[in-house]
N, C-alpha and C positions, 0 to 999 in steps of 0.2 A: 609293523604287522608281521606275523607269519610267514616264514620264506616257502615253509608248505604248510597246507594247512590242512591235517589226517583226518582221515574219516573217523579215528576212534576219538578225536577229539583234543582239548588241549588244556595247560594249566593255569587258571589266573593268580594273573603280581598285579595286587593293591599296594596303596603304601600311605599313610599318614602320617604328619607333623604335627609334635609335642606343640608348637606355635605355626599356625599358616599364615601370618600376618607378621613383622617384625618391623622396628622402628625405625622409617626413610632417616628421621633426624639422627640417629643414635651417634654418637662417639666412641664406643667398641663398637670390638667384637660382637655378635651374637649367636651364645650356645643354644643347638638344639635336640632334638632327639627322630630321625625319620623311624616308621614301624612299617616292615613290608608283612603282607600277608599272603599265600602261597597254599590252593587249593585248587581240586582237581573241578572239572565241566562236569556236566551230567552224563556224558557220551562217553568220561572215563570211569563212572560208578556202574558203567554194565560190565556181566558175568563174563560175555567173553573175552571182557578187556585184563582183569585177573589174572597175576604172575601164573606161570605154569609147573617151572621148576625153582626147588630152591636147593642147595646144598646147607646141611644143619650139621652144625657139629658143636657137641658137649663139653666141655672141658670141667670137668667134675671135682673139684678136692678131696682126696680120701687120707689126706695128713694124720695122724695120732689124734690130736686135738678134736677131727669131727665126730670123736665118740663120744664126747662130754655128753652131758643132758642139755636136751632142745628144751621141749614143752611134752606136757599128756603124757608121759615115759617113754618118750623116743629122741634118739639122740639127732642132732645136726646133722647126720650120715643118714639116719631112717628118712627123716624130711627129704635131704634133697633127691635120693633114691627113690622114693613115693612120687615125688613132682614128675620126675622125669619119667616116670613111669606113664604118666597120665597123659604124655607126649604124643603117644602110640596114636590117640586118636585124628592127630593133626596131621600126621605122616602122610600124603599121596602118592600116586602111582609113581610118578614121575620125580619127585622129590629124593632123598640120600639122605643119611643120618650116618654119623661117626661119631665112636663116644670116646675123648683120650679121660682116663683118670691119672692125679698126680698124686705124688709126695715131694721125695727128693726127686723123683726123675718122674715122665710122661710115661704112660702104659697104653697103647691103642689097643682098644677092647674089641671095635668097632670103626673099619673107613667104609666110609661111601657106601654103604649098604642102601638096598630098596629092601623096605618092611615087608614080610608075609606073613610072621606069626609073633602076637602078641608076648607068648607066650617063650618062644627066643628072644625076642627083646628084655622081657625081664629076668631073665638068666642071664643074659651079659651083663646086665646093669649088677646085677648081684655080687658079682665081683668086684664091687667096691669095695667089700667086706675084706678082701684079702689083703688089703695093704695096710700102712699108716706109718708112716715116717714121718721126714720135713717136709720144710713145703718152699719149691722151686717153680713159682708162675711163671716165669720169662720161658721156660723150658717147654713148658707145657703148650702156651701157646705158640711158638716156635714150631713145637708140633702139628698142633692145629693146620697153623699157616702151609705145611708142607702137603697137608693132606688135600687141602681146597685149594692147591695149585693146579689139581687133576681138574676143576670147574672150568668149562669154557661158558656156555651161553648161561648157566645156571646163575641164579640168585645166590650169594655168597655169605651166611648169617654163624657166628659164633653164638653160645650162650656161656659165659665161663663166671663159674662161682667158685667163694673161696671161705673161709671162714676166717682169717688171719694175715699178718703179714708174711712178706717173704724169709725165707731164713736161708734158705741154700744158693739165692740171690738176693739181687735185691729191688728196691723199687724201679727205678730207674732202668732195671734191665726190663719189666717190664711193660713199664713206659713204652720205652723202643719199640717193644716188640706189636704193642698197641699201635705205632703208628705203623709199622711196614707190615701189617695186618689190612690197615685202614689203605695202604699206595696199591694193597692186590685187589681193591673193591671189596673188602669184607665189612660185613657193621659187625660189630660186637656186643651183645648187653652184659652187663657187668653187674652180679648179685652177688650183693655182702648177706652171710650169715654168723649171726650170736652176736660178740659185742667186744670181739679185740680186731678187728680187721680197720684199715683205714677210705672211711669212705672218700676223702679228696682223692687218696691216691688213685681208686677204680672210675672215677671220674674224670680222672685226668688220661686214664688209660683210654677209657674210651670216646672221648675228645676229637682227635683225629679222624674217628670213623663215622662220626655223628651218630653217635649210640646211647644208649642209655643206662643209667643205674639204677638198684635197689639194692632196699634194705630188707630182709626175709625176717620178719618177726616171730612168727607160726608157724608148725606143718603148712594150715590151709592157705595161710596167704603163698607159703612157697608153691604151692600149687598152683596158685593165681595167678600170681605174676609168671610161670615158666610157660603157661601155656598165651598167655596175656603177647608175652615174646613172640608164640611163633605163632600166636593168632595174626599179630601186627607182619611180620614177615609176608605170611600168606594174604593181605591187604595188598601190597607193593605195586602200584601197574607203573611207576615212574621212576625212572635211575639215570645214574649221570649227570646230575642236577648241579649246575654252575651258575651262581649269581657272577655278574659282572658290574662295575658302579665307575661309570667315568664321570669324574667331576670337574665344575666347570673352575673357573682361574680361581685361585686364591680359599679357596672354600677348602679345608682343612677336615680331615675323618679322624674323631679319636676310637674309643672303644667301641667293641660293639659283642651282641650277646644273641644265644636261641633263648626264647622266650617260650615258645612250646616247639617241641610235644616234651621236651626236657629244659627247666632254664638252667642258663650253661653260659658262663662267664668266659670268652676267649680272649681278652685284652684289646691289646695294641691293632688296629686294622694297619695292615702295611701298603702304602702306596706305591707305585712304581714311577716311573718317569716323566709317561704321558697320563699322570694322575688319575690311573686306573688301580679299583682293588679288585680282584677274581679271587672267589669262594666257593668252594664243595662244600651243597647242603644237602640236606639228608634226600634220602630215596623218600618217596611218595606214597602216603597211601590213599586210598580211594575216600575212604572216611574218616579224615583226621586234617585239621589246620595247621600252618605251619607260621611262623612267626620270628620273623631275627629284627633285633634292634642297631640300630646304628646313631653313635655323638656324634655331632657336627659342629663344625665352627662357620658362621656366615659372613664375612668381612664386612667391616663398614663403607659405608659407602664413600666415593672420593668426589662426585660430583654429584646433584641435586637428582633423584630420579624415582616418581613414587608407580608402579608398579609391577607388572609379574616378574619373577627370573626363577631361569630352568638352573637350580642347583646340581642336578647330577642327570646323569642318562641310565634307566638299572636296564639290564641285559639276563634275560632268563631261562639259557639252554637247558637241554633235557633230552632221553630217550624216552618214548613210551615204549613199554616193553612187548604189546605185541606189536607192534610195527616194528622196531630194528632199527628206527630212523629216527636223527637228530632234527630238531625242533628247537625255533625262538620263537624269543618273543620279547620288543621293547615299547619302557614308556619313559614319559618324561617327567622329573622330581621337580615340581614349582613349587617357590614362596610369593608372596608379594611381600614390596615395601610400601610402606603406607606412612599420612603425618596422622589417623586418625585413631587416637586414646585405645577408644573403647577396642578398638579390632586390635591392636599390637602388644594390649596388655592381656587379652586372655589368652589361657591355655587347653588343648585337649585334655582333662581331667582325666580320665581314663587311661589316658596313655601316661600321664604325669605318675600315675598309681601302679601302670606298668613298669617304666622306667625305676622305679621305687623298688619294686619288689626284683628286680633283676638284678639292682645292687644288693639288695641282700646275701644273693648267692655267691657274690663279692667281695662281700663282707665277712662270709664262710670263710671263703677260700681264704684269705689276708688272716685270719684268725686263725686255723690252722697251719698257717706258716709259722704263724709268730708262735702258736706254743710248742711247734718243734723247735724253734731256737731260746726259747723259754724268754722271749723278749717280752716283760711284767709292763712295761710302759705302754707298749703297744697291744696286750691282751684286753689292759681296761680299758683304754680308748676304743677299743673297737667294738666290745661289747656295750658301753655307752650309744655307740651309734647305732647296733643294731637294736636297743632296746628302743631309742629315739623311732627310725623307720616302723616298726612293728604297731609301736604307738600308733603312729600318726597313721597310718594304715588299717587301723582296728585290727592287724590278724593277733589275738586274745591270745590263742595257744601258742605261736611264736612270740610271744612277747613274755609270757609267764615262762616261757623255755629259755628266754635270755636272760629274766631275772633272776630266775631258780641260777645259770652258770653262773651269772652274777656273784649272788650270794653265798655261794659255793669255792668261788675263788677268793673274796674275802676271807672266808674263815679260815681255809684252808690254801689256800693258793698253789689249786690245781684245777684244771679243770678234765672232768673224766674222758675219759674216749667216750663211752655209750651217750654221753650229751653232745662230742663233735659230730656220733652219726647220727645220732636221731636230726639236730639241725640239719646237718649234709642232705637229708634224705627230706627233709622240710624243706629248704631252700630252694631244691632243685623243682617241688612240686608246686611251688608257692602258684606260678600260672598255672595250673591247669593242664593237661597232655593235650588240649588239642582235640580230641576223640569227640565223633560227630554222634555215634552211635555205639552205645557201651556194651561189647557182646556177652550176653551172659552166656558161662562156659559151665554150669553144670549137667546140662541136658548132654555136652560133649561128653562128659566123665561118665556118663552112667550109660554111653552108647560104646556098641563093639564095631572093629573094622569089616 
């Protein structure tokens, strides 16, 4: 139960088994799959439960490169300039906005500012137009991160887009710099625009933070998705959110995945001593499901014994953000053992279909390793398997996306970037965001402050 139990309410942890039945007689092992689910009360979908403040800061690319042609005759530079424009409306009283643009180096245009005029807002943003060199991300956000060190009780939100890889650094620097972004409480969303940039890499980057990626196809869609961003911020009534999973003797945790509001491949779960794992998952919003999957191994049994056992204890702290105050909340993971057929040989279907498509994004990720090391053995095999999952899943457009690489690496034996991100950006969508209630934002564009 509850150690307090707040008046503004609290969050429930469900959890399902890929099998809730497994075989008393077996002789292994048996793999499973637990699926928690992670959603706010009714008493935290009211208005004055609603973050209050949030600190937003831009991280913009203005490298050489974002004057190519986008779409409609406007360059990659016109797009993301336009999106962030449309920002304006999102901004409250009480909120901050900072804009750094980059090349080879960070340029703060804009820290910590509170909005008054629309119309200074898109005059500093204009000043994208003045630069364009390389392009040095680690630096950038480096920046960022110094700026939202000023944030004490404020909500802590990046949005950094790029169009490219690094060249004045490199990936890895900005890896790093993704996760000690993520150790100050920042989330990050991470938008790739055109079609040389690496989507695994912004993926990877914002990992740590429990964030999000895109891919910017359009002016419109980059509009969409930027405001989409701090629409989802301005949702936030939950933070500090720590699963905890103590498992009982011998029961074994392998991988484990978000499944929404991004699916997102994190590997290896690591155990500790007293065979506990602790995890930072994302901040909360008011209207949106949350989703992490977890492998498991259930031991076989060593004496005769056919019913329930408590496999794990999940532990699910958290602050609501207008109280100030930490909150749990536990339950307990049962399977039963059974000698009866029909109960130990079915499966959650559903969750079977989840588990499925969360390897795919696995199968991403493992695929874009191997064609940076141009490992040929390993490219076909994996595309094989992706085309096999997609199959057997019906998803039609993912499946004709790995045939098309497919056939593409036969003739030629390459496979393009613009097919890693469109996948990338598939993969991670395959579940769904999660999203209870999809805000349309056009009525926002066409309102003034």
């Amino acid at each position: 139960k509850y150690k307090e139990v707040s008046k503004f309410g609290k969050l429930n942890l469900n959890y399902k088994l890929m099998k809730p039945f497994i075989n008393a007689a077996s002789e292994s092992d048996t793999e499973n799959y637990i699926l928690f689910e992670v959603s706010t009360d009714e008493e935290l979908k009211k208005e004055e439960v609603r973050t209050v403040a949030i600190d937003f800061c831009l991280v913009l690319d203005v490298s050489g490169s974002m004057r190519e042609p986008f779409e409609g005759g406007m360059t990659k530079l016109d797009a993301a300039v336009k999106a962030a424009e449309h920002l304006y409306d999102f901004i409250g009283e009480k909120d901050t906005i900072s804009v750094v643009l980059y090349d080879s180096q960070p340029y703060v245009v804009l820290s910590r500012a509170k909005l008054t005029s629309k119309s200074d807002y898109e005059h500093i943003l204009r000043k994208a137009y003045n630069y364009g060199g390389s392009t040095n991300i680690s630096a950038a956000l480096a920046q960022a991160r110094q700026i939202l060190k000023a944030s004490t009780d404020s909500l802590k939100r990046v949005i950094f887009l790029t169009d490219g890889l690094p060249t004045v650094d490199t990936e890895q620097d900005g890896i790093r710099e993704g996760l000690l972004l993520a150790q100050d409480g920042v989330v990050i969303t991470a938008l790739g625009i055109g079609r040389d940039f690496n989507y695994n890499f912004i993926q990877e980057l914002t990992k740590p933070s429990r964030g999000t990626t895109d891919h910017l196809k359009t002016p419109n869609e980059a509009i969409s998705i930027f405001a989409k961003a701090f629409k989802s911020a301005k949702s936030t009534v939950v933070s500090d959110v720590e699963l905890t999973l103590q498992f009982s003797e011998k029961v074994r945790v392998g991988e484990y995945y978000r499944v929404v509001p991004e699916t997102t491949y994190y590997g290896k779960c690591e155990m500790d001593n007293n065979r506990t794992v602790k995890l930072k998952i994302d901040d909360i919003e008011y209207n949106r499901l949350y989703k992490y999957l977890f492998q498991i191994i259930v031991p076989k049994l060593k004496t005769p014994y056919e019913g329930k056992f408590r496999i794990a204890t999940a532990k699910i702290s958290y602050s609501i953000l207008a109280l100030n105050q930490k909150q749990e909340h536990t339950i307990d993971i049962v399977i039963e053992h059974t000698h009866d057929v029909q109960k130990y040989s079915s499966e959650l279907q559903t969750l079977r279909e989840t588990v499925m498509r969360c390897q795919i994004n696995k199968l991403f990720v493992k695929l874009d390793e191997a064609v940076k090391k141009g490992d040929k053995k390993s490219i076909a095999s994996i595309l094989e398997e992706l085309i096999e999952k997609t199959r057997e899943l019906g998803e039609i457009q993912l499946e004709e996306r790995c045939l098309k690489m497919k056939e593409d690496y036969i003739a030629r034996g390459i496979i393009s970037n613009e097919d890693l991100i469109r996948l990338g950006n598939e993969s991670t969508k395959v579940n769904g965001d999660g999203t209870m209630d999809m805000p349309d934002f056009s009525s926002v564009f066409s309102s003034s402050k």
